[in-house]
C-alpha positions as semicolon CSV with decimal commas, in nm:
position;residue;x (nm);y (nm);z (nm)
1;X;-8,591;2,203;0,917
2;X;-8,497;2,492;0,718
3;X;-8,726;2,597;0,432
4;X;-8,650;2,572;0,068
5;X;-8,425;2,810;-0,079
6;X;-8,671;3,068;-0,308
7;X;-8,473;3,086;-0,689
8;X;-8,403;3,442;-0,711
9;X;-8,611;3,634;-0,989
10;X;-8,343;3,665;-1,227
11;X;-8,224;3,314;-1,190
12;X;-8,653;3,214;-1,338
13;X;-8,606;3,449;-1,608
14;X;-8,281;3,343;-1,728
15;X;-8,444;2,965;-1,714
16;X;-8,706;3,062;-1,912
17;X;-8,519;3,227;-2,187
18;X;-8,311;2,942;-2,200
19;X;-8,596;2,685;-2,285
20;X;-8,784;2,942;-2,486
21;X;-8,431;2,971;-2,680
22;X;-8,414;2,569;-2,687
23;X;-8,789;2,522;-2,790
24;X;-8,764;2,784;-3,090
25;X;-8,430;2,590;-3,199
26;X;-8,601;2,260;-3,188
27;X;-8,928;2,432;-3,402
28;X;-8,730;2,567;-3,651
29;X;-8,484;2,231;-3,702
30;X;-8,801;2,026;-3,732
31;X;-8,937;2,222;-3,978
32;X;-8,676;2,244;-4,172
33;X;-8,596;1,833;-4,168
34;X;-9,018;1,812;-4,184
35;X;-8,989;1,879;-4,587
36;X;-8,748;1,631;-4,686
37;X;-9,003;1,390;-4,471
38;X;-9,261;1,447;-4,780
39;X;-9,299;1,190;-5,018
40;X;-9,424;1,510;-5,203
41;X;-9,418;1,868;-5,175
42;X;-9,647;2,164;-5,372
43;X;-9,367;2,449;-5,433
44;X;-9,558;2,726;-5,554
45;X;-9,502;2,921;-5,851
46;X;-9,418;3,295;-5,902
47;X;-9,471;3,534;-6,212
48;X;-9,371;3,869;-6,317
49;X;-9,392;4,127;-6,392
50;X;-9,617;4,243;-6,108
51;X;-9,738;4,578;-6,121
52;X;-9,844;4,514;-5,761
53;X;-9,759;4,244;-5,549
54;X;-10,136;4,191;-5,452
55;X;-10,288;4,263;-5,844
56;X;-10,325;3,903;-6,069
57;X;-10,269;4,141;-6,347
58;X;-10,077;4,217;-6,595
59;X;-10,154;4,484;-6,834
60;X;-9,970;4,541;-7,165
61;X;-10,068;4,775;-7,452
62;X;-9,829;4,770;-7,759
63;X;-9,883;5,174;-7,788
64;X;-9,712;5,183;-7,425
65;X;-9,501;4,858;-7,307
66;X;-9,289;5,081;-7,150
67;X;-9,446;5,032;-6,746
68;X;-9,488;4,677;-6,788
69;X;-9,147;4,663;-6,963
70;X;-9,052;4,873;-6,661
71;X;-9,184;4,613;-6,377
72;X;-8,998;4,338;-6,543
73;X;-8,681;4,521;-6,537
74;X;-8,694;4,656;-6,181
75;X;-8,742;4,291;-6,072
76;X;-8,434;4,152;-6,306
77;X;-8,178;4,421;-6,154
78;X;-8,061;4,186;-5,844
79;X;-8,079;3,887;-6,104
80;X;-7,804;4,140;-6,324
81;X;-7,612;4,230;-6,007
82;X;-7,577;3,857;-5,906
83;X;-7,495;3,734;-6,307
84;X;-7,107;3,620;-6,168
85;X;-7,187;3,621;-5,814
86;X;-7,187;3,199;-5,726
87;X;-7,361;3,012;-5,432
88;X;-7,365;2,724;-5,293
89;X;-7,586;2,451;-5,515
90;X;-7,636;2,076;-5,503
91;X;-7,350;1,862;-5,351
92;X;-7,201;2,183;-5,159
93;X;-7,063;2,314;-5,506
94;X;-7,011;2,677;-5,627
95;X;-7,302;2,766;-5,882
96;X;-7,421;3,075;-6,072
97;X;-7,752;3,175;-6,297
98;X;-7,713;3,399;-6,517
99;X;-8,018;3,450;-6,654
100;X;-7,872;3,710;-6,968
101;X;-7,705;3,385;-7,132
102;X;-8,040;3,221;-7,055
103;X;-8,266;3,508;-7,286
104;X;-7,961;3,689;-7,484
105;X;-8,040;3,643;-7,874
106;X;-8,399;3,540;-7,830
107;X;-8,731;3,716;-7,834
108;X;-8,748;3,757;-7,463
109;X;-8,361;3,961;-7,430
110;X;-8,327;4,261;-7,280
111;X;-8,272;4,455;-7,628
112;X;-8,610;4,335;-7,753
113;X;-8,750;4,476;-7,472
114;X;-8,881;4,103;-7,337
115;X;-9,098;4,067;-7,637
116;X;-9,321;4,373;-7,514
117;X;-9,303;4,568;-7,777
118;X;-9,390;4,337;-8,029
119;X;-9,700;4,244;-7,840
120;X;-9,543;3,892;-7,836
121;X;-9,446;3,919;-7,395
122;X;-9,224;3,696;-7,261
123;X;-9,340;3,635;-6,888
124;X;-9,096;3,463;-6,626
125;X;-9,223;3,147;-6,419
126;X;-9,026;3,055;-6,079
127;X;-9,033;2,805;-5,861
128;X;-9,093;2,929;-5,505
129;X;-8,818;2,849;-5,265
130;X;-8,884;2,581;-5,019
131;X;-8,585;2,540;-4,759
132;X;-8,387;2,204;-4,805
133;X;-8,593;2,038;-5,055
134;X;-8,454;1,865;-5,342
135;X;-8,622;1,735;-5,663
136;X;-8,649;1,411;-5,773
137;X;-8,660;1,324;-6,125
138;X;-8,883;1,141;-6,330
139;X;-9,052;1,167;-6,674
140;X;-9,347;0,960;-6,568
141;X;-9,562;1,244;-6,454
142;X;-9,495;1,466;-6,787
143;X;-9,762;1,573;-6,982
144;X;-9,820;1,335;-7,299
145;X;-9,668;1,568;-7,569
146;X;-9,379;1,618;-7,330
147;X;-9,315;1,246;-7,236
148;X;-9,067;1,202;-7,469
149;X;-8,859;1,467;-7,322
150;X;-8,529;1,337;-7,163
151;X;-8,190;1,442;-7,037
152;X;-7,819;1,370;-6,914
153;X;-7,904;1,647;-6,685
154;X;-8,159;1,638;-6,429
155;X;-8,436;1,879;-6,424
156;X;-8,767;2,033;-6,254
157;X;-8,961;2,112;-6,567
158;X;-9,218;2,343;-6,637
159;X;-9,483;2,345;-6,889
160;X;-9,784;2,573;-6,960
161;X;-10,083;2,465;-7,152
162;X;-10,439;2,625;-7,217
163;X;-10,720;2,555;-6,940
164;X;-10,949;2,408;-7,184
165;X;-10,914;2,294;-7,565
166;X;-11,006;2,672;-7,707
167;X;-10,792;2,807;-7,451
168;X;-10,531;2,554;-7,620
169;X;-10,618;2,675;-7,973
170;X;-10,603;3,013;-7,882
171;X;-10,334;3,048;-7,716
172;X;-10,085;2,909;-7,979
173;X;-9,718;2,868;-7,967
174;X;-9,517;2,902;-7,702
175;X;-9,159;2,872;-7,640
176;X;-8,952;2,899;-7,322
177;X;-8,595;2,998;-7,212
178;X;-8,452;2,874;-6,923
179;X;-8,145;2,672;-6,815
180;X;-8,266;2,354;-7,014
181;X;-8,131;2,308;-7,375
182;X;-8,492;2,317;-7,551
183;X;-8,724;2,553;-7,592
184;X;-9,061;2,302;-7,620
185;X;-9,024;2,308;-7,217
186;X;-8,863;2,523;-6,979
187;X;-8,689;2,371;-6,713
188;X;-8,463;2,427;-6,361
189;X;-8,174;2,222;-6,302
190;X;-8,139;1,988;-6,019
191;X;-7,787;2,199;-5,937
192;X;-7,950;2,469;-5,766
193;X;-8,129;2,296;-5,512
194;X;-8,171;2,233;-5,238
195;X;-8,192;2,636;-5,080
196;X;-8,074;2,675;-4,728
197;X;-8,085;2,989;-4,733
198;X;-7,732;3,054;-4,872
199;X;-7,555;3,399;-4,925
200;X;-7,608;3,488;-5,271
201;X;-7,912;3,278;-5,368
202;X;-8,081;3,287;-5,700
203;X;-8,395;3,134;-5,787
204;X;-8,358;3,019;-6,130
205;X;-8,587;3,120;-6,403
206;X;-8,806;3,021;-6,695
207;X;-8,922;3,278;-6,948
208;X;-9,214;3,154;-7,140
209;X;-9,292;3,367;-7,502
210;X;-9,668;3,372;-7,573
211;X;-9,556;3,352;-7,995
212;X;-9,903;3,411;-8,168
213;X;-10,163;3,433;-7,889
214;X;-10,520;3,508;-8,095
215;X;-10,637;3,888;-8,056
216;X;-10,964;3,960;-7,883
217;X;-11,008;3,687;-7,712
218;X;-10,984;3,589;-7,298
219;X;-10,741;3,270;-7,276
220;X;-10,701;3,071;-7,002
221;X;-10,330;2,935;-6,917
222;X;-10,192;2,696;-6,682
223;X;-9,834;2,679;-6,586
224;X;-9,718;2,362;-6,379
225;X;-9,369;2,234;-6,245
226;X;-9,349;1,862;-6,295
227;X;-9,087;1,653;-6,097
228;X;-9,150;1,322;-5,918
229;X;-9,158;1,467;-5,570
230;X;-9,379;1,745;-5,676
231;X;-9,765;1,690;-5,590
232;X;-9,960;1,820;-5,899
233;X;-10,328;1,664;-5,788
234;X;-10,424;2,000;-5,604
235;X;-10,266;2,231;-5,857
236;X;-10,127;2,411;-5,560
237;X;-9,817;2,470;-5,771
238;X;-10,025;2,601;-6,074
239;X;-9,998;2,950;-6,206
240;X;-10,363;3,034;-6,412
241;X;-10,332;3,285;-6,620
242;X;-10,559;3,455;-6,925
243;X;-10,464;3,651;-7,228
244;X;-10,707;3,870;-7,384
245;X;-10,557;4,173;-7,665
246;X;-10,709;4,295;-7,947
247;X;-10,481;4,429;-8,291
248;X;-10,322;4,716;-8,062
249;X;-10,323;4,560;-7,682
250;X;-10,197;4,246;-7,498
251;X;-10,318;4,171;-7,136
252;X;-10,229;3,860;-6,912
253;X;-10,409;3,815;-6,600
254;X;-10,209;3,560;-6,396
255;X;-10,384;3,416;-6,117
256;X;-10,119;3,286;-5,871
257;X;-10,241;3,037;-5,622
258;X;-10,231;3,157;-5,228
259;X;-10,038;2,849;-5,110
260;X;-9,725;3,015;-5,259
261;X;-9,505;2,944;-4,997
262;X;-9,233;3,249;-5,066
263;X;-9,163;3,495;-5,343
């Protein structure tokens, strides 16, 4: 009886690469398919500007915008680059964001140097990319004084209120700019979504003007995304933030929670 034929070395390793290659395929398809399993997802949410990526600060002093001004700039450049640049949205059609028709003629444009100047900052919100999700809309799960809101169009909104009632008073007005039609609520439409990591890819984004915040005082300030797939119970898509200033300075401390899945 002859003995069994030994698999030459190379023969194992090429075996092994094979179903190492297989195994990482089969990973990386599940977890893709694994978030449009989810009843519900928590997409995080991003800020800037961001002096530095690990700081929950931002700093601005009316006497010198200019850094902060600066920050939010630097990070807007690809967003100018890509203004007629289109990718691949909802439904496998051609899409673009242009966020300059989004801001141009409003406190937060470019040529009013995002509100900085004026003490009165305009800070941009963004919904953290999540690969192949896509919203679901509903108005159920609005806040009250937003309930009301409706549209043709379907939309992730988002909506920032103070922490607690003098955080509320204090903070006063705001307004956002974004890619929905009203400025009581920003909002994302469903046409960019779902990301797949497409050439060209813009996350859309909502720039939220604090109007009248009160001088010398710390407010707190929650920003949420609301849409009926989006799981708002842990507040793992919130964005905290605080305002302090006084006559001649505005700070805002944003406090972005670490389940952020991407920037």
């Amino acid at each position: 009886m002859e003995p069994p034929k030994l698999k030459r070395r190379n023969t194992i390793v090429e075996e092994a690469a094979d179903s190492l290659i297989e195994t990482g395929q089969k990973i990386e398809e599940l977890n893709k398919k694994s978030v449009m399993n989810f009843n519900s997802v928590n997409p995080g949410l991003g800020f800037r500007p961001q002096k530095d990526p690990e700081s929950e600060l931002i700093a601005l002093n009316t006497s010198s915008w200019k850094p902060t001004y600066h920050y939010l700039d630097i990070f807007l450049q690809s967003y100018e680059s890509g203004r007629n640049t289109s990718f691949i949205g909802a439904h496998g059609r051609s899409v673009t964001f242009d966020y300059a028709k989004v801001i141009d003629g409003t406190p937060c444009a470019k040529a009013k140097q995002f509100g900085m100047s004026s003490g009165t900052p305009c800070v941009v919100v963004k919904l953290n990319k999540i690969y192949g999700w896509f919203p679901r809309y509903s108005s159920a799960n609005l806040p009250t004084a937003l309930s009301k809101i409706d549209s043709d169009e379907k939309f992730v909104f988002i909506a920032c209120k103070g922490e607690y009632p003098a955080d509320e008073d204090n903070m006063g007005h705001v307004d956002y700019y974004s890619s929905y039609p009203n400025t009581e609520i920003g909002g994302v439409n469903f046409k960019y979504f779902p990301y797949r990591n497409q050439p060209n890819y813009l996350s859309p984004l909502v720039f939220v003007h604090f109007k009248n915040a009160t001088k010398n005082v710390l407010i707190n300030v929650e920003c949420r995304a609301y849409a009926k797939n989006i799981e708002n119970a842990d507040l793992s898509n919130t964005v905290p933030k605080g305002i302090e200033s006084d006559e001649s300075e505005v700070e805002e401390e944003f406090v972005p929670k670490r389940q952020e899945l991407s920037q």
